[in-house]
N, C-alpha and C positions, 0 to 999 in steps of 0.2 A: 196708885202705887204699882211700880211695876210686879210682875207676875211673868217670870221664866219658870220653865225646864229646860236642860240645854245637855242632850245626852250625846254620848261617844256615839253609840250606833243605833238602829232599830231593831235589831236582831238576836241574840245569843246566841251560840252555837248550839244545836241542836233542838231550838224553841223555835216558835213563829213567830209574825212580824208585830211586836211593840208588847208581844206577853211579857216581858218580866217587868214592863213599866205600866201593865194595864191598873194594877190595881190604885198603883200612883194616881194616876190618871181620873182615876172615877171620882177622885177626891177632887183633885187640878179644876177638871172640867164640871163638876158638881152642879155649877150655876148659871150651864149653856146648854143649849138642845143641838146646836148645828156650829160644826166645828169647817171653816174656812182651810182648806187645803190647797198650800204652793207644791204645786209639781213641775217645778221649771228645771230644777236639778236633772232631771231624768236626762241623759244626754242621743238616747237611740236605742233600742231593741225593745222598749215599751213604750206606747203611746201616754202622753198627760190623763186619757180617759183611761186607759185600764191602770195606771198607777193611784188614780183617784180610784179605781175602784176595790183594791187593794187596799188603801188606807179606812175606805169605807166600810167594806167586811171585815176591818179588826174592831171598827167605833162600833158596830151593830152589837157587840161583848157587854157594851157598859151604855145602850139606847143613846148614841149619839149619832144625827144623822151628819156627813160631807159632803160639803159643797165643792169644786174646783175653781179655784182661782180663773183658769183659762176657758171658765162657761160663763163667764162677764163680758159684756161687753166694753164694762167699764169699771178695770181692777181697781182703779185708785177709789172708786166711791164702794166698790165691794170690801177693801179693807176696812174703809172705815166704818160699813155697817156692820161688818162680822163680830159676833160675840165671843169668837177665840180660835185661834190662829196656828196652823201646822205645817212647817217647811221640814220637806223631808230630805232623804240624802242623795246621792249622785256625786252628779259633779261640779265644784265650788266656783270653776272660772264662767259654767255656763250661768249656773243660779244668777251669778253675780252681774253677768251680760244681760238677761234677762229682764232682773230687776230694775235695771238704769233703764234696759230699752224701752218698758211700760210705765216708767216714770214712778217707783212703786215705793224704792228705797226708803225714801222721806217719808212717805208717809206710812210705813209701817214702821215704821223706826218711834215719827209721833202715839201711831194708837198704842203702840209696844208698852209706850214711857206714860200715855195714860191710863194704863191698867188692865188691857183686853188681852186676856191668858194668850202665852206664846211659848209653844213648845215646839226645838228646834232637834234633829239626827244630824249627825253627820257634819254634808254642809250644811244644814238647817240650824247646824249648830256652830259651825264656824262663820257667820255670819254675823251672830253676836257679839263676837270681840270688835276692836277698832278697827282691824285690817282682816283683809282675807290670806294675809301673806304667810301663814303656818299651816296650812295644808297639804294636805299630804296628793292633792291628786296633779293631773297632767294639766299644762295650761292649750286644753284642744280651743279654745277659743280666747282674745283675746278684750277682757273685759275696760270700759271708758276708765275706772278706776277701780284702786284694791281696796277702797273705804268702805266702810260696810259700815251696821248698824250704830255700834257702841254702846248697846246695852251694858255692858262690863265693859269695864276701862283696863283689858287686856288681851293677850292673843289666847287660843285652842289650836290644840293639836288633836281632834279625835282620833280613836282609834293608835292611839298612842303603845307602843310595843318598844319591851325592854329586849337589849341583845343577848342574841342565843349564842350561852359561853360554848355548847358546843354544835354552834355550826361553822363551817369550813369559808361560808361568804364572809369576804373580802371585803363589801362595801360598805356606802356610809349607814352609820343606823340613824335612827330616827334623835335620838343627844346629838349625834354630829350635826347633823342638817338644823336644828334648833340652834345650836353655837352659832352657825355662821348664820343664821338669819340675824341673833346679839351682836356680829363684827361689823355689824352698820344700822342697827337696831335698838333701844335700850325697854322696847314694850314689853314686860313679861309674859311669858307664855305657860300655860298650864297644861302638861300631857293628862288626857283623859284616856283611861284604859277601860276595854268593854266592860259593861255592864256597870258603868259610873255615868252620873252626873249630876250636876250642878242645879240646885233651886235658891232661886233668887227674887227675893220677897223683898221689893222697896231697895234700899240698899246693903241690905244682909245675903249673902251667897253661901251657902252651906252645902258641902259635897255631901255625896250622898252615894249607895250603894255598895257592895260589900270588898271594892278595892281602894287601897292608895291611889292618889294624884303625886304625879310629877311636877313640880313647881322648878321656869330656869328662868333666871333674872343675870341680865346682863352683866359679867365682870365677877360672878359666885357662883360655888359649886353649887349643882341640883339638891332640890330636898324634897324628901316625901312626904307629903298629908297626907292621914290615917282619915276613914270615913266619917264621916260627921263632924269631921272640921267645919269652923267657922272662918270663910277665906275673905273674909267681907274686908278685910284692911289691901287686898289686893287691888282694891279701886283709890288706894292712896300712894301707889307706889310710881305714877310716870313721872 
């Protein structure tokens, strides 16, 4: 049975990194000692080892020891031994580069779907829709393809922000940019706003924390889910 968490960010404002999900977590990871860490996202001003060591002194909270994906020499047989699995955030066209270039996709995609906990930030999190094509960052690299897991049979928006009625910017907001990925698109997309996410047990997905989800489907206005929805019929809608 699959086992996600698929959160907007790592961070709150004004907390450290992965506190308002640690206590989730102790529960999540309950039934592993050493938790598998992709730090491929990190695209420059920190090395994969001191970002692994960063994710490591937040697991030290709840005695979980990290390992680094790129202290293998052989990712694909390290995913498949790993007892539970952490892709964190950055950026979504390198993660995605990455993951094709170690041949990794596939087969974290398989351990994902047979049940070895996977809890993803950001891009860690946009990778579990079908495409990586609703994100929000810069394409500094250009990745073999936009397919990505498919853990959910939909698209994310982490980091999802509503527009400010009173700022004076001009440009698109984050609904506009979501529309026009639907004017050649029909995958629905779920804006995740911080300190939201999504746990996803088999095929039930249930948002979680203390804001609404933006839900946009091709051709209909947006709608909001209240926390603790049950979004599990979003994997019946392509």
């Amino acid at each position: 049975m699959k086992k996600l968490i698929i959160a907007s960010t790592s961070t709150l404002h004004g907390g450290n990194y992965l506190d308002y999900l640690m206590p989730t977590l102790a529960t999540f990871y309950q039934n592993c000692t050493t938790i598998l860490f992709i730090p491929y996202a990190r695209p420059g001003g920190i090395s994969h080892d001191e970002y692994t060591d960063k994710v490591r002194s937040a697991f030290k909270q709840i005695g979980k020891e990290v390992k680094g994906l790129h202290e293998f020499e052989h990712p694909q047989q390290a995913i498949k031994n790993a007892e539970a699995i952490f892709t964190g955030g950055g950026n979504t066209f390198l993660l995605v580069s990455q993951l094709y270039k170690f041949e990794v996709m596939t087969v974290l995609a398989e351990q994902i779907k047979a049940g070895t906990p996977y809890l993803g930030t950001s891009a860690g999190s946009n990778i579990t829709g079908l495409t990586m094509q609703t994100t929000n960052d810069m394409p500094i690299i250009y990745p073999p393809s936009f397919q990505t897991l498919g853990m959910i049979s939909f698209n994310l928006n982490p980091h999802y922000l509503d527009p400010d009625q009173n700022s004076k910017h001009m440009g698109e907001t984050r609904e506009t940019r979501i529309k026009e990925f639907h004017s050649f698109n029909s995958v629905p997309v779920l804006g995740l706003r911080e300190g939201s996410w999504l746990e996803v047990l088999g095929d039930r997905i249930t948002l979680k924390g203390n804001l609404s989800a933006r839900l946009f489907r091709a051709g209909q206005e947006p709608e909001e889910w209240p926390t603790e929805s049950d979004l599990s019929f979003l994997n019946q809608l392509r």
